[in-house]
C-alpha positions as semicolon CSV with decimal commas, in nm:
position;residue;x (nm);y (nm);z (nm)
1;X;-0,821;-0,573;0,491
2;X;-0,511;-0,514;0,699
3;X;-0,437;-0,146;0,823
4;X;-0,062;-0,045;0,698
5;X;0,042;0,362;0,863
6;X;0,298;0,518;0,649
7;X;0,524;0,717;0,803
8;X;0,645;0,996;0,554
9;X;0,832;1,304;0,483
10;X;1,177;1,431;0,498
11;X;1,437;1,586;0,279
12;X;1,622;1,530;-0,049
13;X;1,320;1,302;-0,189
14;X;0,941;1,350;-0,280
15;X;0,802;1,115;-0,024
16;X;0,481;1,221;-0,118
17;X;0,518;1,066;-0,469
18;X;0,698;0,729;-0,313
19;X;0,475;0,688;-0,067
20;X;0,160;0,682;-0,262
21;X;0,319;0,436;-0,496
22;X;0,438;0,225;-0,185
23;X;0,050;0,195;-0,095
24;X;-0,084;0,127;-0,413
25;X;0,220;-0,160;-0,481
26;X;0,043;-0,293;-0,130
27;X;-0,300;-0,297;-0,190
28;X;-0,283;-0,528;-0,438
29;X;-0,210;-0,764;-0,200
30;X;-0,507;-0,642;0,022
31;X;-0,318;-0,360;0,266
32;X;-0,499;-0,022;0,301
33;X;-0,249;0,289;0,354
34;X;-0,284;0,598;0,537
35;X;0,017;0,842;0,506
36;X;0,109;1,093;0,748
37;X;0,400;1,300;0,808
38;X;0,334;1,380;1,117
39;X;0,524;1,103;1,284
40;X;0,528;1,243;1,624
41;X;0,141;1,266;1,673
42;X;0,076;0,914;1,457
43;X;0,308;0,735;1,760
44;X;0,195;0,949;1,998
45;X;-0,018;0,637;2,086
46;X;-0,067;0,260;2,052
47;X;-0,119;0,153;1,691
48;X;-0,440;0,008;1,581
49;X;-0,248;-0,059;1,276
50;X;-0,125;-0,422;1,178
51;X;0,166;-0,295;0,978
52;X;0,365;0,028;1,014
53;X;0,600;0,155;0,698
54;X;0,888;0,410;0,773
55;X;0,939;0,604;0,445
56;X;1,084;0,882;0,564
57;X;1,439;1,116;0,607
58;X;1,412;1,210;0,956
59;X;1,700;1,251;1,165
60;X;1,841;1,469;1,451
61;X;2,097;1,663;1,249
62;X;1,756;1,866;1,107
63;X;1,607;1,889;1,402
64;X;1,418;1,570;1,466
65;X;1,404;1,385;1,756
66;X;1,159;1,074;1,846
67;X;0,996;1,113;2,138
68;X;1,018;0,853;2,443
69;X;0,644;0,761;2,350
70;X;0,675;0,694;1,965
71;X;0,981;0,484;2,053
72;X;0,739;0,297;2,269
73;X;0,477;0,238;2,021
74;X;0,684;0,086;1,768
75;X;0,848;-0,149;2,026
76;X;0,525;-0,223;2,140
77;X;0,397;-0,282;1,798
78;X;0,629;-0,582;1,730
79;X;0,562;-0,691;2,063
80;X;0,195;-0,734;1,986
81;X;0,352;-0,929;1,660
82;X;0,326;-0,632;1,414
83;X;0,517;-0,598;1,118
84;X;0,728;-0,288;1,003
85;X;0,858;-0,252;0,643
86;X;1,172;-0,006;0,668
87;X;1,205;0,165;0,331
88;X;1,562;0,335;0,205
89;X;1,609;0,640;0,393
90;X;1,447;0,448;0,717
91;X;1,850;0,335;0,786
92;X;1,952;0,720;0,871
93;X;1,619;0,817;1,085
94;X;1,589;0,827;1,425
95;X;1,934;0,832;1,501
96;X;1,894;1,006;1,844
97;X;1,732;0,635;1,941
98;X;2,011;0,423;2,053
99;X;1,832;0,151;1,988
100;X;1,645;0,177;1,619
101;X;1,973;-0,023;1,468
102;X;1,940;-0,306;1,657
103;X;1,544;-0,274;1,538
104;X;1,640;-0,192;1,150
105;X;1,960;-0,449;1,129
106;X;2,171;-0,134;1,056
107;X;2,254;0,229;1,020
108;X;2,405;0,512;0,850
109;X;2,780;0,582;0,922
110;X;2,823;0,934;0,862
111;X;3,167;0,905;0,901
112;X;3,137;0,591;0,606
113;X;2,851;0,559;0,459
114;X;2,745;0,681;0,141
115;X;2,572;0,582;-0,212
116;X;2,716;0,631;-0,578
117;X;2,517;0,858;-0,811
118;X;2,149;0,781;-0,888
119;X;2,114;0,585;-1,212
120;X;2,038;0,255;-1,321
121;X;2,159;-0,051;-1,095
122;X;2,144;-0,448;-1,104
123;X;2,016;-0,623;-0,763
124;X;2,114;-0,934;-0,758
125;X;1,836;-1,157;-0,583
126;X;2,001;-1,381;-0,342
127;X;1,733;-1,604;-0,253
128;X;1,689;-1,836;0,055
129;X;1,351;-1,673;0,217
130;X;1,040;-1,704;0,066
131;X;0,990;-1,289;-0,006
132;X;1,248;-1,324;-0,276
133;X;1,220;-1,696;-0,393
134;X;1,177;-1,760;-0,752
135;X;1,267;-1,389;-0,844
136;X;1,490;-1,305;-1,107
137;X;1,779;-1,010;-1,060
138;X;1,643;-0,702;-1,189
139;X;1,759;-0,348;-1,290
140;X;1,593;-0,034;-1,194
141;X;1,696;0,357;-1,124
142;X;1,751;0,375;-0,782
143;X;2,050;0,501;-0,527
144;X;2,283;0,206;-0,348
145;X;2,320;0,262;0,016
146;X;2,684;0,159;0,069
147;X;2,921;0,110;0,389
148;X;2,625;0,093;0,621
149;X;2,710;-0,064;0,994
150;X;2,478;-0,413;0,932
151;X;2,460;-0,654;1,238
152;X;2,618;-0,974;1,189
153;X;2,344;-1,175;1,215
154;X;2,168;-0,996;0,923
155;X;2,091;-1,256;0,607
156;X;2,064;-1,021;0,299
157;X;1,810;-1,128;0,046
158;X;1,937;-0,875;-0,262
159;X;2,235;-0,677;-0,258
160;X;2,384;-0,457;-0,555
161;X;2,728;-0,351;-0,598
162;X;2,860;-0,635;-0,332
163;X;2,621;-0,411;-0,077
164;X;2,311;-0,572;0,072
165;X;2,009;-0,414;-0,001
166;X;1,675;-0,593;0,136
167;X;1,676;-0,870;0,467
168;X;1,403;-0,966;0,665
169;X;1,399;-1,070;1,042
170;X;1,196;-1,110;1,356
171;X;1,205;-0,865;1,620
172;X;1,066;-0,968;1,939
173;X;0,727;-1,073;1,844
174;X;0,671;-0,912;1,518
175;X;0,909;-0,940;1,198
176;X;1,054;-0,627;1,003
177;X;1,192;-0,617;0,650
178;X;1,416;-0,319;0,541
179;X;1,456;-0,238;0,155
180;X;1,662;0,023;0,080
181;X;1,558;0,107;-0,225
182;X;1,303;0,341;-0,335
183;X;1,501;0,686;-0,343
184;X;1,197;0,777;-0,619
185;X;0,900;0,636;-0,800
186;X;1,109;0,494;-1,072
187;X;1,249;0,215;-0,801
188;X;0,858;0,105;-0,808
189;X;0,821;0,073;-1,157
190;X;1,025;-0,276;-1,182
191;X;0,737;-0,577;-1,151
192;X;0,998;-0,762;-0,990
193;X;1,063;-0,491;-0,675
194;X;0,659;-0,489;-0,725
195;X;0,656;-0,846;-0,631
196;X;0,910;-0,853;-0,345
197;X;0,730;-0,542;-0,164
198;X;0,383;-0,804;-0,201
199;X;0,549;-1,110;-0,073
200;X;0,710;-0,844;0,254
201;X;0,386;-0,712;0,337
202;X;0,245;-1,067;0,326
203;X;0,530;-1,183;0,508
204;X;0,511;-0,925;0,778
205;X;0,151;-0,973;0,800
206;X;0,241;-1,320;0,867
207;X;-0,017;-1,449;0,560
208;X;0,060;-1,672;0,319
209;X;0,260;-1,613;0,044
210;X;0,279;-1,727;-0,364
211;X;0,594;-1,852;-0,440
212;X;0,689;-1,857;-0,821
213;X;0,549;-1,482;-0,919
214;X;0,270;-1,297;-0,807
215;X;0,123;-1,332;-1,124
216;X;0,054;-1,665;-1,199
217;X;-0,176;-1,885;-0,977
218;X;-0,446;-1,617;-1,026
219;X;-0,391;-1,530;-1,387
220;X;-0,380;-1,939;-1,459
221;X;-0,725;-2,015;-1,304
222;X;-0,855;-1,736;-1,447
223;X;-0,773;-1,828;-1,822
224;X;-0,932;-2,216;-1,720
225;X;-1,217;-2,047;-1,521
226;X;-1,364;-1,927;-1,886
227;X;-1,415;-2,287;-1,957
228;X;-1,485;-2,449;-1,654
229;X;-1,825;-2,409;-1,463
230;X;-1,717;-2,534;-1,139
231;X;-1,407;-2,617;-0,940
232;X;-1,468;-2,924;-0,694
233;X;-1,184;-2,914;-0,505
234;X;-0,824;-2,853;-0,503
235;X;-0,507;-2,934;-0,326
236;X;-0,144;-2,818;-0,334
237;X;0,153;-3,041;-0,317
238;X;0,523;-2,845;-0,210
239;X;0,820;-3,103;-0,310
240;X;1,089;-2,922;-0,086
241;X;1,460;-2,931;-0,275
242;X;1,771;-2,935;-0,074
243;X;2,028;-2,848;-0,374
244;X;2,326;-2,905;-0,062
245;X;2,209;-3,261;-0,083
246;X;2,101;-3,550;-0,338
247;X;1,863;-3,701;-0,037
248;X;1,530;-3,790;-0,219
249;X;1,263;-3,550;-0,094
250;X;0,951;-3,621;0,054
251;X;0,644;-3,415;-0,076
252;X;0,398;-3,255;0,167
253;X;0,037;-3,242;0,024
254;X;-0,184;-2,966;0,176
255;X;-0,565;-3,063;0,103
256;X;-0,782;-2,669;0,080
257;X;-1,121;-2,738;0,112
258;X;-1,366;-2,652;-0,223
259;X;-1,290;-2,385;-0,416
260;X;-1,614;-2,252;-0,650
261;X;-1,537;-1,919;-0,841
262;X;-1,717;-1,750;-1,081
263;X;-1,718;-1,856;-1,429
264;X;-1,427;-1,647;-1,634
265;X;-1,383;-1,445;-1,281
266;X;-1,025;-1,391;-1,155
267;X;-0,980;-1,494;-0,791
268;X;-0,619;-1,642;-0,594
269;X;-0,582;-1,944;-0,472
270;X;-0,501;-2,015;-0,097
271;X;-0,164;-2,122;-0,177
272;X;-0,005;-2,238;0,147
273;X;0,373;-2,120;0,283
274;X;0,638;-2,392;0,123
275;X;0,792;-2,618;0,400
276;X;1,114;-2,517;0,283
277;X;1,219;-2,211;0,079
278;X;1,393;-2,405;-0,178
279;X;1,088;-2,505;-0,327
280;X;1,114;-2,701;-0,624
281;X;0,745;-2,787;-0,775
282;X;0,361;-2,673;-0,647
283;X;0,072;-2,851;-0,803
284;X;-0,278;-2,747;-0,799
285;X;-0,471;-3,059;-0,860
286;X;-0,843;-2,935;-0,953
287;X;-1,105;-3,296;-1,002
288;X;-1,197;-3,420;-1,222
289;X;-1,078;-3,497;-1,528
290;X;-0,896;-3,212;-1,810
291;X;-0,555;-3,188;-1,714
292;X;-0,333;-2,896;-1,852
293;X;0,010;-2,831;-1,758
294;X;0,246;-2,491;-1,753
295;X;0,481;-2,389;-1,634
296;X;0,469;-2,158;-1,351
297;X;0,787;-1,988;-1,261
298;X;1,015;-1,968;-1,595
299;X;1,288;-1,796;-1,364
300;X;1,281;-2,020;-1,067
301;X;1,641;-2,129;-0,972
302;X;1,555;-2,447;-0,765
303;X;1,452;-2,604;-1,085
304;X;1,121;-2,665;-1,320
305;X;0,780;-2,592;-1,179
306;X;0,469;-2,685;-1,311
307;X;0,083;-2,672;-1,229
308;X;-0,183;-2,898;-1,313
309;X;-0,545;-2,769;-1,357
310;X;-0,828;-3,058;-1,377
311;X;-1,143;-2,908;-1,406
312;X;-1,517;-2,999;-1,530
313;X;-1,573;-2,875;-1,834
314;X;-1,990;-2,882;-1,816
């Protein structure tokens, strides 16, 4: 199970409450959280951790200043390939750090940047990475950071209100994603901000990923596991989509092995990364014989996708 240290605490927002929801949107994907707001003393030394979280208001105007040696361990983090998920306030901490923009992809202007009333927002998903493929655009309570200074080379993934709101990048070794939503818990009760928080931590743990939604692979075999006694072996086929170009595609088969759960257990799939994030169909191709088809991503913009189950039915 991969280690994940939560940074926490600040003003203005109950970062207790946010950042036990943060941790228990992550461990369903397999990450273990510990929370401390004591970020000082949790830097204070290398990390042990494979992800670190910044969910915190921290920032020099009240006081706070990051020490020479946490600004090390966080560097030093990524260069060890670490991840770090950045969550809303994250873009005004730390501003006594020169550098922690050029980390995050941006900051807060005080002299600009602001956010309209808290209430209910639409984020428009804007796709091309494979944290936010196949999502829908969602609404959810939450505040919009707006007027931020983003570097150029930042790719948003969702914005709201023309403002980007998540991106994801490497830095150094490592990868970051910022999301800057999440002012309160009600920004984590939207299944679809669920599943892009999954796919970052998997992301940033550099593991692979389910394109389509988190839901299905497992939920599918577990509905066919009731009926079938064993699995013999399965493989996944990724048909890659360019919708810039009508050049046929060529499909990339990834052969996984055998794959025996438990009768009527529920248990994921080692779905493999998609060559390309325009991913148009997967196919899980269980032998022998029953075939059933469904589809697997009802809000995937690339076009249909489908899965096929074959198992024994002894």
């Amino acid at each position: 199970m991969a280690r994940n240290l939560i940074l926490s605490g600040g003003l203005f927002h109950d970062f207790d409450a946010t950042s036990a929801a943060l941790a228990q949107v992550l461990a369903d994907v397999g990450v273990e959280s510990e929370i401390t707001e004591d970020i000082t003393g949790a830097l204070s030394e290398p990390s042990e951790y494979q992800l670190i979280t910044v969910n915190a208001l921290r920032w020099q105007a009240k006081g706070f200043m990051l020490p020479a040696q946490a600004r090390t361990t966080l560097l030093d983090h990524l260069d060890k390939g670490g991840g770090l998920l950045c969550m809303h306030a994250a873009s005004i901490c730390f501003d006594d750090w020169q550098g922690w923009p050029r980390v995050l992809g941006a900051c807060w202007n005080w002299g600009k940047s602001h956010h309209p009333p808290l209430g209910w927002t639409s984020v428009r998903v804007l796709g091309g990475h494979p944290i936010v493929e196949g999502l829908r655009d969602f609404d959810l309570v939450d505040e919009v950071y707006s007027d931020l200074d983003v570097l150029p080379d930042v790719q948003p993934l969702a914005s709201s209100l023309g403002q980007p709101l998540v991106w994801a990048r490497p830095v150094r070794r490592g990868r970051l994603v910022y999301d800057a939503l999440g002012h309160d818990v009600r920004s984590y009760d939207n299944e679809v901000h669920h599943t892009l928080l999954k796919r970052a931590a998997l992301w940033l743990l550099k593991r692979p990923l389910v394109l389509g939604t988190d839901l299905q692979p497992a939920g599918r075999l577990r509905l066919l596991g009731q009926a079938a006694q064993r699995v013999e072996g399965f493989a996944v086929q990724h048909r890659a989509e360019d919708r810039s170009s009508r050049a046929p595609q060529t499909p990339v088969t990834t052969r996984v092995g055998n794959v025996k759960p438990d009768v009527g257990k529920n248990f994921s799939p080692p779905f493999m990364d998609s060559p390309s994030p325009q991913l148009a169909v997967v196919e899980a191709v269980f032998r022998p014989l029953k075939t059933v088809s469904k589809p697997l991503c009802p809000y995937h913009s690339a076009g249909a996708m489908k899965v096929q189950w074959r198992t024994s039915l002894h």
